[in-house]
RODO-2510 file (C-alpha; in nm, 4 decimals, decimal comma):
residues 292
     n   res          X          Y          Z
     1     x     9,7035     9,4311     8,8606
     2     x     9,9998     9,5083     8,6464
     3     x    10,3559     9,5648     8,6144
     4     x    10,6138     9,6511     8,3496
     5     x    10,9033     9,5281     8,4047
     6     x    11,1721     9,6683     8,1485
     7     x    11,4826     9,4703     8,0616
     8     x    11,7823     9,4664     7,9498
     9     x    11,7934     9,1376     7,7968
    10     x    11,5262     9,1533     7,6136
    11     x    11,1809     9,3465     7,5039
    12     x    10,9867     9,5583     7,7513
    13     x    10,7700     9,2762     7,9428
    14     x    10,4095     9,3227     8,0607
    15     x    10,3042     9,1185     8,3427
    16     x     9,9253     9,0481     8,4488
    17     x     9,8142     8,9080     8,7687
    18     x     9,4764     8,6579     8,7200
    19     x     9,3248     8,6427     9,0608
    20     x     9,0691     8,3684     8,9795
    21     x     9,3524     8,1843     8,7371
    22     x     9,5216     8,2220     8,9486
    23     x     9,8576     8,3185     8,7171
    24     x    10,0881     8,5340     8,6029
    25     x    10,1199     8,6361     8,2851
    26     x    10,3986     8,7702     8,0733
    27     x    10,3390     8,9287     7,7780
    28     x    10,5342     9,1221     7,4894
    29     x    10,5026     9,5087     7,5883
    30     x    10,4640     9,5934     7,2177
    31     x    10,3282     9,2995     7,0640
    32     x    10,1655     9,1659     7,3253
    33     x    10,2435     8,8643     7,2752
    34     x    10,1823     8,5822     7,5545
    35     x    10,5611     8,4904     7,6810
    36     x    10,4441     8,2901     7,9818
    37     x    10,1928     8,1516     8,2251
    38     x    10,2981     8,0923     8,5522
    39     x    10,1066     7,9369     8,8153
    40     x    10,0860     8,1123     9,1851
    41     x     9,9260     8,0022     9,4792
    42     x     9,5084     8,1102     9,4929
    43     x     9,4372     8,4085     9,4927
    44     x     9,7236     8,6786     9,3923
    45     x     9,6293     9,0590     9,4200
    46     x     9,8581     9,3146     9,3243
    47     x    10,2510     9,2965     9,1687
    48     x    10,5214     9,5105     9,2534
    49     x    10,8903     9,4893     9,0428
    50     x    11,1948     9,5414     9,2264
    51     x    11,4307     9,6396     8,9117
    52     x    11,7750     9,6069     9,0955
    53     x    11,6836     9,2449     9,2034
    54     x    11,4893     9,1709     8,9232
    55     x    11,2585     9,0490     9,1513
    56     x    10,8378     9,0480     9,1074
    57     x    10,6187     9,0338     9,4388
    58     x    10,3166     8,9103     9,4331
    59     x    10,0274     8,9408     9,7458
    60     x     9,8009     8,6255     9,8148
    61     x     9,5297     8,8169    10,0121
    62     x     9,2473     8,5385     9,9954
    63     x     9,2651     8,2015    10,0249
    64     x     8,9309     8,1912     9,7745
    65     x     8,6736     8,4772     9,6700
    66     x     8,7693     8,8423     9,7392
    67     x     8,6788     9,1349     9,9834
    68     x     8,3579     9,0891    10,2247
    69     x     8,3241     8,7581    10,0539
    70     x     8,5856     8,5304    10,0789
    71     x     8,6573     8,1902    10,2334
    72     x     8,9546     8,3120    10,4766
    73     x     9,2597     8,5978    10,4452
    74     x     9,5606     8,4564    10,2987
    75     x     9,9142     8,5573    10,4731
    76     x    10,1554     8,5020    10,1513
    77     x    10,4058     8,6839     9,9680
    78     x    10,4738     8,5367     9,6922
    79     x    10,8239     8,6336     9,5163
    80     x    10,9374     8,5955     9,1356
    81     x    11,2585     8,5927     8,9495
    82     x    11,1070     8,8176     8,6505
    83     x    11,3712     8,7094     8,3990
    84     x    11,3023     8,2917     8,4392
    85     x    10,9114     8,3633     8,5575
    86     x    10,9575     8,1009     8,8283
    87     x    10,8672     8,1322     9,2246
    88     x    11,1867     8,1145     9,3664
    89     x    11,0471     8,2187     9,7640
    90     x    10,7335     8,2325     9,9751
    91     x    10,6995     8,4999    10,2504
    92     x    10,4845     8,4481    10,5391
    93     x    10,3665     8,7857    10,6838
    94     x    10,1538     8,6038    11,0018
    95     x    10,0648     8,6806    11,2232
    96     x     9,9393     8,9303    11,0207
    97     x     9,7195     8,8443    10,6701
    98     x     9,5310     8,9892    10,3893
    99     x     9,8343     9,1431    10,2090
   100     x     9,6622     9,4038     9,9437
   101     x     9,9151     9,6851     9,8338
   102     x    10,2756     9,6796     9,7551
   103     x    10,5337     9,9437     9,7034
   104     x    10,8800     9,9937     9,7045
   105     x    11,0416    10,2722     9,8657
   106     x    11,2356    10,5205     9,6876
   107     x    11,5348    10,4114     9,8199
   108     x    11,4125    10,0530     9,6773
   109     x    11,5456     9,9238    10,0693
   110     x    11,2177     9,8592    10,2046
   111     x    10,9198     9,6821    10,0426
   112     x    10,6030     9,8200    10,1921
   113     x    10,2962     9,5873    10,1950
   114     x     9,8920     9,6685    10,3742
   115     x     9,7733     9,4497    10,5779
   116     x     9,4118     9,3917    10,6677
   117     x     9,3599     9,4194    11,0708
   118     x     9,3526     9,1249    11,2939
   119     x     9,1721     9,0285    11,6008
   120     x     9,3952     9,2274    11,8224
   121     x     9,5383     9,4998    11,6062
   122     x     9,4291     9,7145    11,3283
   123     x     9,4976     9,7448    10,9602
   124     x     9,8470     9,8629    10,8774
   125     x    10,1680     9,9129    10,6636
   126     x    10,4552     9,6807    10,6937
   127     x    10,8392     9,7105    10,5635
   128     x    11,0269     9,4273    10,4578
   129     x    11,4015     9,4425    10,4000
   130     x    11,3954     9,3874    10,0405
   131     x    11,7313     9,1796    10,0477
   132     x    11,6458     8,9534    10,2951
   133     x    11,2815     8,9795    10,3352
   134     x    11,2964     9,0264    10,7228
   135     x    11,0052     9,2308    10,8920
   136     x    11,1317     9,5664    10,9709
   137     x    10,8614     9,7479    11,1133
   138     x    10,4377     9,7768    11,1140
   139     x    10,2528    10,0644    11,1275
   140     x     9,9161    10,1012    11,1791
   141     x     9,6714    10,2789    10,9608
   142     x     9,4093    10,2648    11,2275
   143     x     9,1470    10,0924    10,9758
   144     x     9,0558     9,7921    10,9205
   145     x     9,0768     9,7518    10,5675
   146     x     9,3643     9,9378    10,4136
   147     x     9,3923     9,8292    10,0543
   148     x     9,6315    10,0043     9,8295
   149     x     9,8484    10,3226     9,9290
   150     x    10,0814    10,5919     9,7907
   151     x    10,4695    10,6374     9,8704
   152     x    10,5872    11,0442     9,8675
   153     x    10,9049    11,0645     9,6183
   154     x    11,0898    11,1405     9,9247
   155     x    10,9935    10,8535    10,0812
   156     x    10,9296    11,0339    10,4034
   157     x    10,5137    10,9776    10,3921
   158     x    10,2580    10,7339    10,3168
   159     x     9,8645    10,8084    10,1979
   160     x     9,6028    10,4689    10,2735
   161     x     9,3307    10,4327    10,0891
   162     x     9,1164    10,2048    10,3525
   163     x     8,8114    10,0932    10,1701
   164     x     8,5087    10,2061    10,3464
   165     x     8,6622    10,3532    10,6118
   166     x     8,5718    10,7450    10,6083
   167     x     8,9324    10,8222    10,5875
   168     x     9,2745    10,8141    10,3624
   169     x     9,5365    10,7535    10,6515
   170     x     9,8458    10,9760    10,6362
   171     x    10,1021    10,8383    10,8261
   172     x    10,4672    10,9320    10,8846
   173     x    10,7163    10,6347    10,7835
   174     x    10,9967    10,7832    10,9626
   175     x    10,8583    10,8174    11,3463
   176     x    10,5964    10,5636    11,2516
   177     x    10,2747    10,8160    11,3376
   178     x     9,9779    10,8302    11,2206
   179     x     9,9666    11,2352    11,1507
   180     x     9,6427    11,2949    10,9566
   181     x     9,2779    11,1662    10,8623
   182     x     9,1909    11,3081    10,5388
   183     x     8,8141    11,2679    10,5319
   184     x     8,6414    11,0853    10,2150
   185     x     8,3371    10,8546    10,1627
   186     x     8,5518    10,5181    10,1213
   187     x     8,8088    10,4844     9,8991
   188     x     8,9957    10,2744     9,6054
   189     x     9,2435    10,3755     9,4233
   190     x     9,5471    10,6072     9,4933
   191     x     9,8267    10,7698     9,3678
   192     x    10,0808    11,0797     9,4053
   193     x    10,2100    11,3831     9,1856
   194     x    10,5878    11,3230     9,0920
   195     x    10,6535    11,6220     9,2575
   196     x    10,5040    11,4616     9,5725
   197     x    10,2199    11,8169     9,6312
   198     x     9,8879    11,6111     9,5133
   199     x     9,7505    11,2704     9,6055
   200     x     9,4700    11,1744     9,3791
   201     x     9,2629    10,9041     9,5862
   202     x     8,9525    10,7386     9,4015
   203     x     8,6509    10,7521     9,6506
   204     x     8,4082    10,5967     9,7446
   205     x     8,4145    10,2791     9,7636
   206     x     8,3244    10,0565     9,5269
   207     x     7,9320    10,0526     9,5404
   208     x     7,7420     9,7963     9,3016
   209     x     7,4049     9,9085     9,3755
   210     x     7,1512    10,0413     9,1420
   211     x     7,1952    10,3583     8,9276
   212     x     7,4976    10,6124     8,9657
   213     x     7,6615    10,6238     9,2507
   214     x     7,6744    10,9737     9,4503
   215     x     7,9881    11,1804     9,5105
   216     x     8,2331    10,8978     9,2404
   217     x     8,5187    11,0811     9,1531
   218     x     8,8370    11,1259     9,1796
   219     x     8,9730    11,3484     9,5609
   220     x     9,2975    11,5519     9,4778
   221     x     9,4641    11,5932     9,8081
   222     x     9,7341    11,8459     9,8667
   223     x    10,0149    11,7348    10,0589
   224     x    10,1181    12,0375    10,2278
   225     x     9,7707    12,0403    10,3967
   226     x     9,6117    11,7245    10,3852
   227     x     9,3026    11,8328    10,2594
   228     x     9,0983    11,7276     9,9911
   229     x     9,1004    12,0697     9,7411
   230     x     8,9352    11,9602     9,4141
   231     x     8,7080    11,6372     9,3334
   232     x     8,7209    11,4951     8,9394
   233     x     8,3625    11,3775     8,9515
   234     x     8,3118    11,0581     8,7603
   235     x     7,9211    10,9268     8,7114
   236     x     8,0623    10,5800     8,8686
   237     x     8,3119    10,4630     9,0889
   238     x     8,6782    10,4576     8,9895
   239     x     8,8810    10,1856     9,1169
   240     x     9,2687    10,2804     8,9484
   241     x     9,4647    10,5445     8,9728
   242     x     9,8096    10,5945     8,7846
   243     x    10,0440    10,8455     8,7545
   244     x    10,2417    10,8196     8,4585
   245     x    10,6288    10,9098     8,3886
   246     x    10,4663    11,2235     8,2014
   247     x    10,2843    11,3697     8,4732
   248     x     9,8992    11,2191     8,3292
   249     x     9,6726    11,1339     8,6377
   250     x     9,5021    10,7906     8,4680
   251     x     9,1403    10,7050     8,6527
   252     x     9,0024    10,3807     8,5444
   253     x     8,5838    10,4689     8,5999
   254     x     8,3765    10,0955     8,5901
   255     x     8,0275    10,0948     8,4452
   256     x     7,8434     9,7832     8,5842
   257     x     7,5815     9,6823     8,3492
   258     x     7,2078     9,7328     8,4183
   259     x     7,0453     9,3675     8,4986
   260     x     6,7410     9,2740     8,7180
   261     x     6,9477     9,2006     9,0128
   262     x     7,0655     9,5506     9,0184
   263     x     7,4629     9,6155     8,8896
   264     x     7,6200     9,3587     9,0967
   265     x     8,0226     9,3092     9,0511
   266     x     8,0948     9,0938     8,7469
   267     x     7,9025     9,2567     8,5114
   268     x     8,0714     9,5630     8,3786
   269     x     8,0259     9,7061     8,0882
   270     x     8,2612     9,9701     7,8924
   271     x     8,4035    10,1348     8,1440
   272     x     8,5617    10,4845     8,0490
   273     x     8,9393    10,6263     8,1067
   274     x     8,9882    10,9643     8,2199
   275     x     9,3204    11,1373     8,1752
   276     x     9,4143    11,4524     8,3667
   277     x     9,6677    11,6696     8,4265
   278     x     9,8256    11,6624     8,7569
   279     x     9,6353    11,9966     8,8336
   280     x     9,3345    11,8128     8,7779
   281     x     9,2070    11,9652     8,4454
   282     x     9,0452    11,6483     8,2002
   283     x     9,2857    11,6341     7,9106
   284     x     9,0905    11,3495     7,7667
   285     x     8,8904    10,9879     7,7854
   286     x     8,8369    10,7081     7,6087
   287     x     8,6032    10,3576     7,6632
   288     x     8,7306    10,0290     7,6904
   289     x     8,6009     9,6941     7,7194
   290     x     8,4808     9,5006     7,9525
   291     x     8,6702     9,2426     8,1551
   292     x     8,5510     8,9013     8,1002
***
């Protein structure tokens, strides 16, 4: 995961969360240029920048390993002062744990994190008071493994993406309901229009088997609905989704090599980045290479 977090003081700064390192790292934005290291508790997930407190969150949602294999969920939020790159506070979130997604709200009051589901409840959203870090509410998702989710510019709605659940949960952040189960074959990624009427979810889940997998793409959801109205096919699964300050829809497609053991995680090869429009329509795509 990554986050830019521009400054004031100084250059446009790029930081990279390591989840086997497990570190942050700083870099240059234009030079890229290592600026810093800084060590974080095993193993961080995603980052999310709060620009008025010049604060960086990080999630510690394993305590070793990663999703389905993994020696026990974590329950940590880590936080950052972005301009010294030091941990100045630790969140607990028990009782609940597995912290995946982050996301501020628009009124950049509330940070929102997913939670995995526990033995007695399920998977859900949670709002901190991003002053004090004090629980303000949960909501569930009614999944087990919600993983990263999309905030509507107005603030008013979240979208879920739950992993291998059949479903993106829409869920009302205001009266705290659950109002809709937009049906998909698992899902990854996800991310939403600036004007708030698409939410482009990458589904399905991350499969590592043999060969292509069936139905990758990329489900554009329309908001006034909740139904899925167009799918960017892909020939393998996409795990990222961005929207960029332009309007681009960015899907990040991975290409596990071919190897006797089948195409097991680990082992990508070029992936490929597809660009579109935020009406859906491929404006381009380019390879890059793989993650070691």
């Amino acid at each position: 995961m990554t986050e830019t977090l521009d400054s004031a003081h100084t250059t446009d700064v790029l930081a990279v969360v390591s989840q086997s390192g497990p570190t942050v790292t700083f870099f240059d934005a234009a030079t890229h240029d290592v600026l810093d290291v800084l060590e974080v508790p095993a193993e961080p997930h995603e980052l999310c920048f709060d620009p008025a407190r010049r604060l960086l969150y990080a999630s510690i949602t394993y305590k070793s390993g990663y999703y389905h294999a993994n020696s026990g969920r974590a329950s940590e939020l880590v936080v950052i002062d972005a301009d010294a790159r030091r941990v100045v506070d630790t969140v607990d979130l028990a009782p609940d744990h597995a912290p995946h997604g982050l996301g501020l709200d628009p009124s950049g009051e509330l940070l929102w994190v997913s939670v995995e589901a526990t033995a007695t409840e399920s998977g859900a959203l949670i709002a901190l008071d991003a002053t004090t870090h004090e629980r303000v509410r949960r909501i569930s998702v009614d999944a087990p493994g919600p993983h990263w989710f999309a905030l509507t510019p107005d603030g008013r709605r979240a979208y879920s993406a739950n992993k291998e659940a059949p479903f993106v949960s829409v869920v009302d952040l205001e009266s705290g309901a659950l109002t809709a189960r937009v049906e998909v074959p698992g899902s990854e990624g996800i991310a939403v229009s600036r004007d708030g009427r698409h939410v482009y979810v990458a589904a399905t889940k991350g499969e590592f088997g043999p060969g292509p997998v069936t139905g990758a793409g990329v489900r554009m959801i329309d908001t006034a609905t909740d139904r899925v109205v167009r799918t960017l096919p892909t020939r393998d699964t996409v795990f990222p989704v961005h929207v960029t300050s332009g309007g681009l829809v960015l899907a990040g497609e991975l290409r596990p090599a071919e190897g006797p053991d089948g195409r097991p995680l680990g082992t990508q090869g070029p992936g490929l980045l597809h660009v579109y429009d935020e009406e859906g329509e491929e404006r381009g795509r380019s390879r890059w290479a793989p993650s070691r």
